[in-house]
C-alpha positions as CSV (number, residue, x, y, z in Angstrom):
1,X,58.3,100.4,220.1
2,X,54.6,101.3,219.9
3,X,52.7,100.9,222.9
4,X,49.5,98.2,221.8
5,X,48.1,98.7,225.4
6,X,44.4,99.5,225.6
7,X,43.5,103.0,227.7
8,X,41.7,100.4,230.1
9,X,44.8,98.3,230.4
10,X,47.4,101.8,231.0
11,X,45.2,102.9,234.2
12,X,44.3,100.6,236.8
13,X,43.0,101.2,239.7
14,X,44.9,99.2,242.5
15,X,43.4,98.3,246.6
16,X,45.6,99.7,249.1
17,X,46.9,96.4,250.2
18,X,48.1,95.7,246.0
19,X,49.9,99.2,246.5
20,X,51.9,98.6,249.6
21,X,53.0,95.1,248.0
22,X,53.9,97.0,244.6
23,X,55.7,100.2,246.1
24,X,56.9,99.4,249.2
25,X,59.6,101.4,249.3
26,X,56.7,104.1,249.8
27,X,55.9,102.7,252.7
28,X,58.8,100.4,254.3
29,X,61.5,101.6,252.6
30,X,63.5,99.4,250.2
31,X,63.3,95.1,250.3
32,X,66.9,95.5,248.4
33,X,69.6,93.9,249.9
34,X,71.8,96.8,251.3
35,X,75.1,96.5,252.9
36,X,75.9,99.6,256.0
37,X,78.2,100.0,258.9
38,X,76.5,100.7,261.6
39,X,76.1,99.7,265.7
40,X,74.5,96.0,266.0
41,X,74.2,93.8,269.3
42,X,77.0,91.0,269.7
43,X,77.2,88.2,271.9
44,X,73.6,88.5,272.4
45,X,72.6,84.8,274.0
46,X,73.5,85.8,277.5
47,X,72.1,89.7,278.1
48,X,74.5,90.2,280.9
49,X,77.5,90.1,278.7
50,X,76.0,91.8,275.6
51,X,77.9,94.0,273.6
52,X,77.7,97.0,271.0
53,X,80.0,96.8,267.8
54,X,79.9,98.6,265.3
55,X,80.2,96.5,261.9
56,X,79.6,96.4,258.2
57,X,76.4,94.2,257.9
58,X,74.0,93.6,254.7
59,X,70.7,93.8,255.5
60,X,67.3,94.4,253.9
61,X,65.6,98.0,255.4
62,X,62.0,96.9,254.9
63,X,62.4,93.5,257.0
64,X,63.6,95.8,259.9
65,X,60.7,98.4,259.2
66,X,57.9,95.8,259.7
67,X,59.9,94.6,263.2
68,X,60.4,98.3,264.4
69,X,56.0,99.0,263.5
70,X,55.0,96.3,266.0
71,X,57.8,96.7,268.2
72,X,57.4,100.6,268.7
73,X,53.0,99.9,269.0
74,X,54.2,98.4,272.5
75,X,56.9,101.2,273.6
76,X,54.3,103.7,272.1
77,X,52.0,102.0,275.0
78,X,54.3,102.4,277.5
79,X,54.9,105.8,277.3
80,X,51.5,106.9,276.5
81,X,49.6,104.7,279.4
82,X,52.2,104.2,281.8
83,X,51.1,101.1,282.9
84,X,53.1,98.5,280.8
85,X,55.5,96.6,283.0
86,X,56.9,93.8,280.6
87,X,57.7,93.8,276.9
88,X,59.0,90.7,275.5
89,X,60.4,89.2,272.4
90,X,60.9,86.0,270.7
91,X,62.8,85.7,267.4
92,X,62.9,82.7,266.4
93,X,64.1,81.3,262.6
94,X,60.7,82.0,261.0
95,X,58.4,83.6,263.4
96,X,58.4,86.6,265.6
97,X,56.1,87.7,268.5
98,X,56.0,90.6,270.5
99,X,53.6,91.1,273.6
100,X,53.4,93.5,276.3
101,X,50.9,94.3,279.3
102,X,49.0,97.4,280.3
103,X,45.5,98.3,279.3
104,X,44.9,95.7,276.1
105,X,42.3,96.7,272.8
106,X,38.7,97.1,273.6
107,X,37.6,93.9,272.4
108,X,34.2,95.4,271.3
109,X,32.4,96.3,268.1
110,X,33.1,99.7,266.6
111,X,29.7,101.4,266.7
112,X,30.5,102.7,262.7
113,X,32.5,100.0,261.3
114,X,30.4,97.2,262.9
115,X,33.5,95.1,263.3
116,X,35.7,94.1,266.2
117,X,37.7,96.9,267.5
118,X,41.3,94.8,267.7
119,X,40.4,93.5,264.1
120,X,40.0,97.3,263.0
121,X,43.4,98.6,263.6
122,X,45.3,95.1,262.7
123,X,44.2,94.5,259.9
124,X,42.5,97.3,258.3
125,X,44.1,100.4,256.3
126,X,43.9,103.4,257.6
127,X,42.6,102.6,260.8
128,X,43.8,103.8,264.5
129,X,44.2,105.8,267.7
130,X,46.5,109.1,266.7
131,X,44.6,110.7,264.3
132,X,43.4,113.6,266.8
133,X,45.6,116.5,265.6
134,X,44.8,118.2,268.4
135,X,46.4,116.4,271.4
136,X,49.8,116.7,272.1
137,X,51.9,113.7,270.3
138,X,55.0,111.9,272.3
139,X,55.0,108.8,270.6
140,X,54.9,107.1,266.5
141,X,52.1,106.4,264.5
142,X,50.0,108.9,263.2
143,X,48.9,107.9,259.1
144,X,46.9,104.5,259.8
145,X,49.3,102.2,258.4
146,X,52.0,101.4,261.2
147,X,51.3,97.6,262.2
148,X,49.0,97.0,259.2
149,X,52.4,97.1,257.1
150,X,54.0,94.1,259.1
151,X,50.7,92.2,258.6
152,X,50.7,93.3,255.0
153,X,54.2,91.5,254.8
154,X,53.4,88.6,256.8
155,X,52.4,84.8,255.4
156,X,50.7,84.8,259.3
157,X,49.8,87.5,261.3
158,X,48.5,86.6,264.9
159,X,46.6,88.9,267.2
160,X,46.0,87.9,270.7
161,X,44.7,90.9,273.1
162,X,42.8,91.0,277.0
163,X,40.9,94.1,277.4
164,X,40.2,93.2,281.1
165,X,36.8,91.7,280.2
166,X,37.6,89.5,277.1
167,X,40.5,87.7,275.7
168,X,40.8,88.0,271.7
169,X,42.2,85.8,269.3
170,X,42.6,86.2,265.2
171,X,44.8,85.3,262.3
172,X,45.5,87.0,259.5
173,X,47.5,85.1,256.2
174,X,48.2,85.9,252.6
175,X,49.6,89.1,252.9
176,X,46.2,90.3,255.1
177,X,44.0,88.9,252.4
178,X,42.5,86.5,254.3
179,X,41.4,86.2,258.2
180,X,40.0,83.7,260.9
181,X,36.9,84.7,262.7
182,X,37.5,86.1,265.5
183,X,37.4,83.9,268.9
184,X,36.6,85.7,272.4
185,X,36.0,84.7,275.9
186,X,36.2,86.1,279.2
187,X,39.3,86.9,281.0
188,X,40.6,89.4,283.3
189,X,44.2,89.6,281.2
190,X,45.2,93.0,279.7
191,X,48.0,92.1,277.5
192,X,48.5,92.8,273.6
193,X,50.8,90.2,271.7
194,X,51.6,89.8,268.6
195,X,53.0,86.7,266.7
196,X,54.2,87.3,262.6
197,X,55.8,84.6,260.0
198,X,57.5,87.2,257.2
199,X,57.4,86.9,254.2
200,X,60.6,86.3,254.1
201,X,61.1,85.9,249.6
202,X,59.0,89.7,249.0
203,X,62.6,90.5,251.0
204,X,64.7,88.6,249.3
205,X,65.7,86.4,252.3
206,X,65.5,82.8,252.7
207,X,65.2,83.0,256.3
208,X,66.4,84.8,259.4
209,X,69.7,85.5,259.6
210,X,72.3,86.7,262.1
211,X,72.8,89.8,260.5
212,X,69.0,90.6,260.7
213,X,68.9,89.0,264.4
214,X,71.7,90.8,265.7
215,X,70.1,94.3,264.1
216,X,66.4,93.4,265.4
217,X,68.4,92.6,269.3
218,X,69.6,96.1,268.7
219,X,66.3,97.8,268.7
220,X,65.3,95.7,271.4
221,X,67.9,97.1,273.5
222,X,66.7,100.7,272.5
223,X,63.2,100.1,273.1
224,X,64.5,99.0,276.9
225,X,67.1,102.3,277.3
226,X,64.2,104.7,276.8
227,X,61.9,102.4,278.9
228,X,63.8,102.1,282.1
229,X,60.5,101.7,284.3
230,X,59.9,98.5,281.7
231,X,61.3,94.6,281.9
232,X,62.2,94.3,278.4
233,X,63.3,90.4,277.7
């Protein structure tokens, strides 16, 4: 077959958002459908009597990636500030949020960027915290995607953060390709939370199921064995 394509229509030049939504097994692993045996959480709706099985389960990697970014951002804090108390969860059928306490995001301009600092690393490639090679690394997150991908995957992605001083609030839709402007006011809360809708057809899923539930529980319950000095809920 002979290739009619014009050279200007063989190389294109794609944004970095366009290339996380074409490749993402690049960058969350694979949105196929895959079927493992491994340990999930059962009889999770009362935590006293939860239980560890290990099952055959189907399951899409790249749903669980974009859980474990935001989920591991407020373990990450734990360990590095040691001054988180709480981390807590909802899953619900179409939403997720995730919030924790200790020291929140500045909620001030970034003297280069000119832009909030919370908006920076949510919802901006290539943007963060561990990219000083030369301190001594104990936690995730080092290539300025981390969070960014879950927001990337997201039909809603809601930041909500207290720095001590100010209280800020944004939203994020369309696969990061659109945002609210930013609301502060003042507050004495430091707390980061963050609230996601997936987009759940890039996965191949029509919605949350108990399969994904019982695996997202399970990382949960990690995230608490390796924080012992944290309520995890």
């Amino acid at each position: 077959m002979i290739d009619r394509k014009t050279a200007s229509e063989k190389y294109i030049k794609l944004t970095g958002v366009e290339h996380v939504l074409k490749r993402p097994d690049t960058y969350i692993g694979s949105i196929q459908m895959e079927t493992k045996s491994m340990f999930i959480s059962s009889n999770y709706d009362d935590i006293k009597d939860v239980k560890m099985e290990f099952k055959e389960v189907t399951y899409c990697p790249g749903f669980i990636k974009i859980f474990d970014e935001v989920l591991t951002n407020a373990s990450d804090h734990a360990i590095r500030t040691g001054q988180v108390t709480y981390i807590k969860v909802n899953i619900d059928k179409d939403w997720i949020s995730i919030e924790n306490d200790g020291p929140g995001v500045p909620v001030i301009i970034h003297e280069k960027e000119k832009i909030y600092i919370p908006e920076l690393i949510f919802g901006h490639l290539l943007s963060g915290e561990n990219f000083d090679d030369t301190q001594q690394r104990f936690v995730g997150g080092r290539n300025g995607l981390g969070v960014k991908l879950c927001n990337i995957y997201s039909k809603q992605f809601i930041i909500e953060t207290g720095d001590g001083h100010k209280n800020y609030h944004q939203t994020f839709t369309d696969n990061m390709g659109k945002m609210t402007k930013a609301k502060t006011r003042k507050s004495k809360q430091n707390f980061t939370k963050i609230t996601y809708y997936p987009d759940f057809e890039k996965f191949g899923m029509e919605g949350m199921d108990d399969n994904s539930r019982a695996i997202l529980i399970k990382r949960v319950l990690d995230i608490a064995a390796y924080n012992p000095n944290v309520r995890v809920s």
